[in-house]
N, C-alpha and C positions, 0 to 999 in steps of 0.2 A: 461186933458188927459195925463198929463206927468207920473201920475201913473200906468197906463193900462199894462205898460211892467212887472209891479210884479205878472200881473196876467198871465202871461207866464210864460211857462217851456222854459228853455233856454239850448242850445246844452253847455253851459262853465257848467252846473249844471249838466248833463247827464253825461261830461266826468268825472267830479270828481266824482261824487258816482260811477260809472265805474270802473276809478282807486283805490277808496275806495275796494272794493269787489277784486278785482282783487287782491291787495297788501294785503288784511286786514290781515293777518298773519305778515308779517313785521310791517307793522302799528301798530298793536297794541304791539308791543313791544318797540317802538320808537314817532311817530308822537302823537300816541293815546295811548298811555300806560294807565296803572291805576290810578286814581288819578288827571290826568287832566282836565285842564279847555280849553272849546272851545268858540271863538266867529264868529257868521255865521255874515256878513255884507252883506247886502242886499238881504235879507233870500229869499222875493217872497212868493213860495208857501208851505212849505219850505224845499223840498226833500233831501239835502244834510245836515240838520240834524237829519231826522227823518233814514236815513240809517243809520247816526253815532251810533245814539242810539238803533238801533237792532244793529248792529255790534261791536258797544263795549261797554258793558253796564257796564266795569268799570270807564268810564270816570266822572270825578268829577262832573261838570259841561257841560251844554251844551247852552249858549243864544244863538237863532236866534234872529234877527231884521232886523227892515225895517223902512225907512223915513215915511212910509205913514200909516196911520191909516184904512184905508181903505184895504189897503193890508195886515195886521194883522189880520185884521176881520176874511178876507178870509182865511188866512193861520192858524187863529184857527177851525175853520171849518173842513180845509184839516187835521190836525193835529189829530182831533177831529174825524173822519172819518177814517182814518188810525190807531190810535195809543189807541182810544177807549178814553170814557171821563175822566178817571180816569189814565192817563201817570204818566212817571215815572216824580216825582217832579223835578229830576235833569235836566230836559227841561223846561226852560223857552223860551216863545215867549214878546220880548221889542223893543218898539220903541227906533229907533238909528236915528236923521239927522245928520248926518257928519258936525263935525263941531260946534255942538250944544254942550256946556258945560253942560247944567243941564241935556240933556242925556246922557251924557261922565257917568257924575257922576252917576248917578242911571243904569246905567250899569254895571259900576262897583261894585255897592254897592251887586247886583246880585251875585258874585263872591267874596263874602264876605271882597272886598273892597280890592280886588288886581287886579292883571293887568292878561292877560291870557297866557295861556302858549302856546296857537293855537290859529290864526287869519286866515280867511279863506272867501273868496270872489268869487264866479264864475258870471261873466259876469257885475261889476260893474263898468266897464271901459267903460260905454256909454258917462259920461259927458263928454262936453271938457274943465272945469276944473278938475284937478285932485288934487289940494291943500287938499280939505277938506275932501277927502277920506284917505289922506297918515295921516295928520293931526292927522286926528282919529284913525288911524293905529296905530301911534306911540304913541298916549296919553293912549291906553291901552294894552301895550306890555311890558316887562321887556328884560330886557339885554339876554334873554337865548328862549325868545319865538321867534316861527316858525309860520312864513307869507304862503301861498297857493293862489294865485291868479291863476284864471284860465280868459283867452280872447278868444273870438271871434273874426277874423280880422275882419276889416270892411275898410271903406273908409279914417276913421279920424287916423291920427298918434299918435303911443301910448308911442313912444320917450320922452316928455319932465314926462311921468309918473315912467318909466323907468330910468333915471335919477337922477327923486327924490328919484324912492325905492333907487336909488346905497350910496345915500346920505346919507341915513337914517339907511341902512345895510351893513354891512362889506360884505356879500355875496349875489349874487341875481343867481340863475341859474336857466336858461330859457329851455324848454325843448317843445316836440311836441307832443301832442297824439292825436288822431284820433279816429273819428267815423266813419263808416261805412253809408254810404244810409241811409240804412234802422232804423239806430240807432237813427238818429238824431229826436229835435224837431218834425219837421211835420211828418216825417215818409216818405217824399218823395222817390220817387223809381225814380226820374227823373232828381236828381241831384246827383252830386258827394260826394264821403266822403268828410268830414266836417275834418279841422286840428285847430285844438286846441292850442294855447301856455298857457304855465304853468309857473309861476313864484315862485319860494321857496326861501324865504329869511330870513336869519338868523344875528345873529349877530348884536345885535341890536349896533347903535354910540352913546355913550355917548356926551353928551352937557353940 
């Protein structure tokens, strides 16, 4: 059962493609400009690439991935469904477990055997470790790529993850955006808007 949550749309994915749409004029002169490579980390189903790719269709590349095989399946399907059988090749969908070297590597090899210029994650902040997520973070980013983590609060403290990004980036700026009731996930009309933290970090520390 530990995979079940890929097969969810999660309210950290909603907000980004949200602010996707919203910023996309900015973004694609900056975050997504022409020419770049994206990497989606814990893709799901996998909606915040398949927005990227209608919204900026000069991006060089675009990997989603997911730990699970099972949730790939699915998220070819969904992909497959949306974006018709014949996508644009610059989407690929790869298996990634954080942490796993021979998927590090064939990952990269995707992105013709460089590191990417976007890392980008909404709602992969469920473990309560966080090592072999940053791990991964940094094994395929260069000195000038730009991190996007978006969280959901929840019960468990996301301090000692927070810490590591500050370790690993000369800059981390955290910021809040919001969904509405009606926006979220379930679509519930019975609870509150939903606040989001965003995480953007740059500057990668050399070792």
């Amino acid at each position: 059962r530990k995979w079940e949550f890929g097969h969810t749309l999660w309210n950290g994915a909603l907000v980004m493609t949200k602010n996707l749409i919203e910023r996309r004029h900015v973004l694609a002169k900056g975050m997504f400009a022409e020419g770049r490579s994206v990497l989606e980390l814990g893709c799901g189903q996998p909606l915040v690439s398949m927005v990227l790719l209608e919204l900026f269709p000069g991006l060089g590349k675009i990997v989603a991935t997911d730990g699970s095989e099972e949730v790939l399946l699915a998220a070819e399907a969904n992909v497959t469904a949306n974006c018709g059988p014949e996508r644009n090749p610059k989407f690929v969908l790869a298996p990634l477990f954080w942490g796993r070297q021979q998927d590090i590597s064939q990952v990269r090899a995707l992105n013709g055997n460089n590191d990417f210029d976007v890392i980008l994650g909404s709602d992969v902040t469920y473990a309560q470790e966080f090592d072999e997520l940053v791990d991964t973070i940094v094994e395929l980013s260069h000195a000038e790529t730009e991190v996007w983590i978006t969280h959901e609060p929840r019960q468990r403290s996301v301090e000692p993850l927070l810490a590591r990004l500050r370790r690993e980036f000369g800059i981390v700026e955290e910021s809040e955006l919001r969904l509405a009731k009606e926006e979220t996930a379930s679509g519930a009309t019975d609870r509150k808007d939903v606040t989001i933290l965003s995480w953007h970090c740059t500057g990668k520390v050399s070792r």
